[in-house]
C-alpha positions as CSV (number, residue, x, y, z in Angstrom):
1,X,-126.3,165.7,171.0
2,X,-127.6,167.8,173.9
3,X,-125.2,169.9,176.5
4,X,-126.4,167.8,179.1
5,X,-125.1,164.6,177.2
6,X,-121.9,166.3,176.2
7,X,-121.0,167.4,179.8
8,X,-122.0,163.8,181.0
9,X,-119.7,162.2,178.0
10,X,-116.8,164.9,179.1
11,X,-117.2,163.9,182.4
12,X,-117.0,160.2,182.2
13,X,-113.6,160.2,180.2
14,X,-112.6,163.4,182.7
15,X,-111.7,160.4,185.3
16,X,-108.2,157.9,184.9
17,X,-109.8,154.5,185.0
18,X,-113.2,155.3,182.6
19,X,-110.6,157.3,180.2
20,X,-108.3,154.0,180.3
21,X,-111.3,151.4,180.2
22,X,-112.4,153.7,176.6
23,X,-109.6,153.8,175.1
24,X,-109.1,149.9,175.6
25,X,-112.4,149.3,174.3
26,X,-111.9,151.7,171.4
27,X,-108.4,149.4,170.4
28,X,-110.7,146.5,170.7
29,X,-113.1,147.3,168.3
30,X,-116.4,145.6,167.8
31,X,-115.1,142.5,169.6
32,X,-115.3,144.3,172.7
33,X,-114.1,143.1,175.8
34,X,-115.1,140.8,179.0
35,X,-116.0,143.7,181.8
36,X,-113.8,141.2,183.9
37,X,-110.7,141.3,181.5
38,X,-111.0,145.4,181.9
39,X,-110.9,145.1,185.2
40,X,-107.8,142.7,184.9
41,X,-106.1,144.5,182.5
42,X,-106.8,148.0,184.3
43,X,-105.6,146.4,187.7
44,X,-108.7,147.6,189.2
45,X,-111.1,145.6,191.2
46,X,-114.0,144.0,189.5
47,X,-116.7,146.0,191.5
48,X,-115.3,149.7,190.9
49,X,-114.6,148.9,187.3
50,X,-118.3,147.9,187.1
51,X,-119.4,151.7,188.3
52,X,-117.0,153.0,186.1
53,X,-118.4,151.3,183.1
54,X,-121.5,151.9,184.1
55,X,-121.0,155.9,183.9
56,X,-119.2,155.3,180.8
57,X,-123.0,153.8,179.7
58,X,-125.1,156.1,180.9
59,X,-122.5,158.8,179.3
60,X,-123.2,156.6,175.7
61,X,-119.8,156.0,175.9
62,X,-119.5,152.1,175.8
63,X,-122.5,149.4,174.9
64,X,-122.9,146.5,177.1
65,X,-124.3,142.8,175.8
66,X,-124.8,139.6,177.9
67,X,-123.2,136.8,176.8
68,X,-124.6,134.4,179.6
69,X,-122.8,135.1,182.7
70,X,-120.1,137.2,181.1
71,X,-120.9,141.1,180.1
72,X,-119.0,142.6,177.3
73,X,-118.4,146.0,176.7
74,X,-117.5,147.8,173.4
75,X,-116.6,151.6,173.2
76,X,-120.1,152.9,170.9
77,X,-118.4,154.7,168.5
78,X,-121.7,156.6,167.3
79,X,-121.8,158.1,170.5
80,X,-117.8,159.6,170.7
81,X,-118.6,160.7,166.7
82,X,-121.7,162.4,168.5
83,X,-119.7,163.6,171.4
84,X,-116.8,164.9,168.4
85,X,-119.0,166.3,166.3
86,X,-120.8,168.3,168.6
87,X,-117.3,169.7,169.9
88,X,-116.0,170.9,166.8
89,X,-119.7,171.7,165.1
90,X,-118.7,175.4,164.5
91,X,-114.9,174.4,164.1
92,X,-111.9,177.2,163.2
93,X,-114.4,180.0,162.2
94,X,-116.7,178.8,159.6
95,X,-114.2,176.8,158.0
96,X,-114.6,173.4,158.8
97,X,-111.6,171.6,156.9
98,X,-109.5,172.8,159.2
99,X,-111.1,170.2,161.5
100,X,-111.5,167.7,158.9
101,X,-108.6,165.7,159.8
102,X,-109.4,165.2,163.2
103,X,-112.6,164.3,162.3
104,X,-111.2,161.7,159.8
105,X,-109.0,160.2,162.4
106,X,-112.1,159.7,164.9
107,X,-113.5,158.0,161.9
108,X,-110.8,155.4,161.7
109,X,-109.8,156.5,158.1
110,X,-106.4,158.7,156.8
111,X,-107.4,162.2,156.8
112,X,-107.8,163.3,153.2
113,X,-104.6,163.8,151.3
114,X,-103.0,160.8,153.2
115,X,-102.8,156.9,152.9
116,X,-104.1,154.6,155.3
């Protein structure tokens, strides 16, 4: 992942709404959710929730798929392991286990040593 993409990922989730629309997505998991029911959920209004998960997009944030006339969103988990991997790539000084159970976490298992 470039610096550009970084700062553009950083960004996105560096506003209320886009943080709280990726974090709903990211509990939703590969279901995804209605860009409507964000909206609803959020308590924003339809519109503004669509620019917001539009900059989550273009950040590679979220995904979006058509489902006829409804568009579903799901948080793209490649691109936040991206986005974390790039962050802690040169982690605590050369040793990188010290970031390991972050990096676990992000990667929806128990960090080594732990049960799920």
């Amino acid at each position: 992942m470039d610096k550009k993409t970084v700062l553009a990922a950083l960004a996105a989730l560096g506003q209320d709404t886009r943080l709280e629309a990726f974090r709903l997505l990211v509990q939703a998991g590969a279901d995804g959710v209605p860009a409507g029911e964000i909206a609803s959920r959020l308590g924003a209004v339809q519109n503004t929730m669509s620019a917001h998960l539009r900059v989550l997009d273009q950040a590679g944030l979220v995904r979006a798929a058509r489902d006829g006339r409804i568009v579903r969103y799901t948080a793209d988990m490649a691109g936040f392991r991206d986005l974390l991997a790039y962050l802690t790539e040169d982690c605590c000084g050369g040793r990188p286990e010290i970031c390991a159970p972050a990096l676990e976490l992000a990667a929806c298992r128990a960090p080594v040593g732990e049960e799920a």
